[in-house]
C-alpha positions in Angstrom: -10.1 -35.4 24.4 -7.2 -33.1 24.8 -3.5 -34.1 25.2 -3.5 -38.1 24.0 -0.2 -37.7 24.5 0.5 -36.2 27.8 2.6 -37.2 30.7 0.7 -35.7 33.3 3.6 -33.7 35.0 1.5 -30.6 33.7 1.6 -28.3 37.0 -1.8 -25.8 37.3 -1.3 -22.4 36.9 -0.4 -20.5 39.6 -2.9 -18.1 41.3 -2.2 -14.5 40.1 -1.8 -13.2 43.4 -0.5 -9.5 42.2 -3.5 -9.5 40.0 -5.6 -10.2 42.9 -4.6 -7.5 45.2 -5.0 -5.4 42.7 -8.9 -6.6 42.3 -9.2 -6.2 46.0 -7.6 -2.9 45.7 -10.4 -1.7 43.2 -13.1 -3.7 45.2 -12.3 -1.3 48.4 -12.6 1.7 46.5 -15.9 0.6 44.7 -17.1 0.0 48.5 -15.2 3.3 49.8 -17.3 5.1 47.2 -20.2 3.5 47.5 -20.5 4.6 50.9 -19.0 7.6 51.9 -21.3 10.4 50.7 -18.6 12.8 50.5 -15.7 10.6 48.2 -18.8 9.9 45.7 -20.1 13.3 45.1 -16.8 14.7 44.8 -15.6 12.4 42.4 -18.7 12.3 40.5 -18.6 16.2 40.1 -15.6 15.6 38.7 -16.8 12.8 36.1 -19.9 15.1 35.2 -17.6 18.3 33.6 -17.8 15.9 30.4 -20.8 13.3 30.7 -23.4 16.5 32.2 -23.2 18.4 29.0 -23.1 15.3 27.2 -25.7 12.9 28.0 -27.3 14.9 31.5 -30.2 16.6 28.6 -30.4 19.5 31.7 -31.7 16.9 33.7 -35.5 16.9 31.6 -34.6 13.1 30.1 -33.8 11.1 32.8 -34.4 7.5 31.2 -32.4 8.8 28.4 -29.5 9.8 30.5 -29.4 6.0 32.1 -29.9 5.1 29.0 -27.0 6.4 27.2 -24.4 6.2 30.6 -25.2 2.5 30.4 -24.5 2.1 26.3 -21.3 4.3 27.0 -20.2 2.2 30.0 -21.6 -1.3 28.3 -19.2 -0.1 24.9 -16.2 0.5 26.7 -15.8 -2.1 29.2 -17.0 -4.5 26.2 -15.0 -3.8 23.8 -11.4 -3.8 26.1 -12.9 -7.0 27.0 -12.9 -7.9 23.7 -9.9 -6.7 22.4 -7.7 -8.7 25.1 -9.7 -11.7 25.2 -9.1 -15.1 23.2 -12.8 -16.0 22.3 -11.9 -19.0 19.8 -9.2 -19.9 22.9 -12.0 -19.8 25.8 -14.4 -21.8 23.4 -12.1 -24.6 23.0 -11.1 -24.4 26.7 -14.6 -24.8 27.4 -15.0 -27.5 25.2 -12.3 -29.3 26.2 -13.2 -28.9 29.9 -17.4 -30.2 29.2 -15.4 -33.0 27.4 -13.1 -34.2 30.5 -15.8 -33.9 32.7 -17.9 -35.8 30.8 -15.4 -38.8 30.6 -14.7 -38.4 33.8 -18.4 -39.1 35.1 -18.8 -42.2 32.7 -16.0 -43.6 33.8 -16.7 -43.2 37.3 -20.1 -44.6 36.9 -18.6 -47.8 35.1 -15.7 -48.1 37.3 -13.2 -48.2 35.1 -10.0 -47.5 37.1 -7.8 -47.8 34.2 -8.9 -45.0 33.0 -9.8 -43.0 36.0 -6.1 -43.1 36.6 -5.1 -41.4 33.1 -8.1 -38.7 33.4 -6.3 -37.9 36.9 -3.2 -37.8 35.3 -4.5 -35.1 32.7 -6.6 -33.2 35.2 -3.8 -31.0 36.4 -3.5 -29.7 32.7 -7.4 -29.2 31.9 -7.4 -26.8 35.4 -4.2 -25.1 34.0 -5.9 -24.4 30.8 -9.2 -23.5 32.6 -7.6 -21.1 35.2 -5.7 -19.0 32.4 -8.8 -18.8 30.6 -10.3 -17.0 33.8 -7.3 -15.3 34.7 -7.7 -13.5 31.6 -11.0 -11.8 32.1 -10.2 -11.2 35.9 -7.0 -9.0 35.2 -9.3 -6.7 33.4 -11.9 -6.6 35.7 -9.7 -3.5 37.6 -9.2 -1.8 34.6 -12.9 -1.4 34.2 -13.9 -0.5 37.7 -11.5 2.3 37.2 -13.8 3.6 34.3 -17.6 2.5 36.1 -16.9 3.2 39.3 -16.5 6.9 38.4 -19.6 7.4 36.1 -21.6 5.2 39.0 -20.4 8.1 41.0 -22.1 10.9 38.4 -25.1 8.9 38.0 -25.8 9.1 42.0 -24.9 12.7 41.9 -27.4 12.9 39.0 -30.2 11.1 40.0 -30.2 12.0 44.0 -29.1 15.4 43.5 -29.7 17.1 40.5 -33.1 16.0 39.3 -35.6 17.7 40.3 -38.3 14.7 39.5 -37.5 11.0 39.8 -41.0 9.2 39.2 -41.2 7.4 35.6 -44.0 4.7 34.9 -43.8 1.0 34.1 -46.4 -1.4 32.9 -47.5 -2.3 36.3 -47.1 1.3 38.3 -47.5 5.1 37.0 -45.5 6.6 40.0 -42.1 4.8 40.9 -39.5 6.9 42.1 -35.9 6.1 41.1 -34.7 6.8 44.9 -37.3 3.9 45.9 -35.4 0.7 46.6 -36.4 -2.8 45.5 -33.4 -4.7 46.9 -31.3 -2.3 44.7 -32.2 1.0 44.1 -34.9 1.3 40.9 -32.4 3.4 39.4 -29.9 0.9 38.8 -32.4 -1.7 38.1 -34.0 0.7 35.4 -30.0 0.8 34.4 -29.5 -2.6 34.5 -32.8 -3.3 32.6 -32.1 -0.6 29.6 -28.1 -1.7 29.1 -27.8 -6.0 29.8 -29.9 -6.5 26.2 -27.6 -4.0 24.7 -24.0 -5.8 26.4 -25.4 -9.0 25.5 -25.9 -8.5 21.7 -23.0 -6.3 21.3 -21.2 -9.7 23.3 -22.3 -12.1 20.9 -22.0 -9.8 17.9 -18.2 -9.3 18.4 -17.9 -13.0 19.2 -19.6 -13.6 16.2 -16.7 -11.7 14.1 -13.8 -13.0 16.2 -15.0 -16.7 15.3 -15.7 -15.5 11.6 -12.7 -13.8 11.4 -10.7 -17.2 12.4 -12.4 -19.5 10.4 -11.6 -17.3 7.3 -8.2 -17.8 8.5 -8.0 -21.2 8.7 -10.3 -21.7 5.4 -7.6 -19.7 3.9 -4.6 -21.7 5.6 -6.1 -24.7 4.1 -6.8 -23.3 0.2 -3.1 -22.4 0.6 -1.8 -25.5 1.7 -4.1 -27.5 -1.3 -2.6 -24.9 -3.8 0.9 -25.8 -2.4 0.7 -29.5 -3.3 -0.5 -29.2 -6.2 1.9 -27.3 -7.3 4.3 -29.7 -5.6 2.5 -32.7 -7.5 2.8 -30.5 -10.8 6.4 -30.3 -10.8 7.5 -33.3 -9.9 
């Protein structure tokens, strides 16, 4: 359990309120794009001087041109993610967090009130800890949208305008058309489909580094200190 000895006066962290008008901000645009025809295919003529040439294949590989958008978009809004985020931090956040919680049922389901009292008395600490660990990822949420929002805007542009053919085949149909909706359009579900696998291993995989990374760290920190007393116990 975190904190054994805390006094409790630990106050939560405050809401971020300029970081949330700032989401809401970028959340009206996403919807004022999504939406007015006009906003999204000018802005996504604007996106497609660089990605058309790039990844638009002349419009004759379609599933490739999702394909790579979505790797491109996955990469970057990934790897800022990555670079700002506290991994090892959000882990032991978590853990601390499943760990309260999980004192704080037993202890409700025995009754102890003793120690109900001192869970309470830490509980504003474990929500400060668990809202900067959230506060985090929102405040780059913005900075993304800036980046998808616009390529969204190309990939409409692409797929309702430019190509000529939108039918591909799946295991269970030979003729679905990418303008056909199934809740969300198929072109984003084809998206979605192609790029979550790819996030998710490129998630872990930099996790997977950032946790290595820290542990060498520490292994190190530790040989250190051991060579340190030795040395210590040598000369004396």
């Amino acid at each position: 359990m975190p904190g054994s000895g805390a006094t409790g006066t630990t106050k939560p962290a405050k809401p971020d309120f300029a970081n949330q008008m700032v989401m809401l901000f970028a959340f009206m645009i996403a919807l004022l794009v999504m939406f007015d025809n006009d906003l999204r295919q000018g802005l996504g003529k604007i996106v497609g001087v660089p990605l058309t040439p790039l990844v638009g294949f002349d419009g004759q590989l379609p599933i490739l041109t999702l394909l790579f958008t979505g790797l491109l978009m996955s990469f970057f809004s990934i790897s800022v993610r990555h670079i700002f985020v506290d991994w090892v931090g959000q882990a032991r956040v978590a853990r601390i967090t499943s760990a309260f919680q999980k004192e704080m049922r037993q202890a409700r389901q025995s009754n102890n009130t003793y120690k109900l009292k001192k869970l309470n008395e830490l509980q504003p600490q474990i929500m400060s800890q668990s809202m900067k660990a959230s506060q985090t990822q929102m405040k780059l949420m913005p900075v993304t949208m800036l980046v998808v929002i616009p390529i969204f805007a190309w990939l409409a542009n692409f797929v309702y305008l430019d190509l000529e053919s939108t039918v591909f085949s799946v295991p269970w149909a030979l003729d679905v058309s990418m303008k056909s909706s199934n809740i969300l359009p198929n072109w984003i579900l084809l998206y979605s489909l192609m790029t979550l696998p790819f996030g998710q291993v490129l998630t872990r995989t930099l996790k997977y580094f950032s946790f290595s990374k820290r542990l060498r760290k520490l292994e190190s920190g530790v040989g250190e200190e051991a060579d340190s007393c030795k040395s210590d116990e040598e000369a004396a």
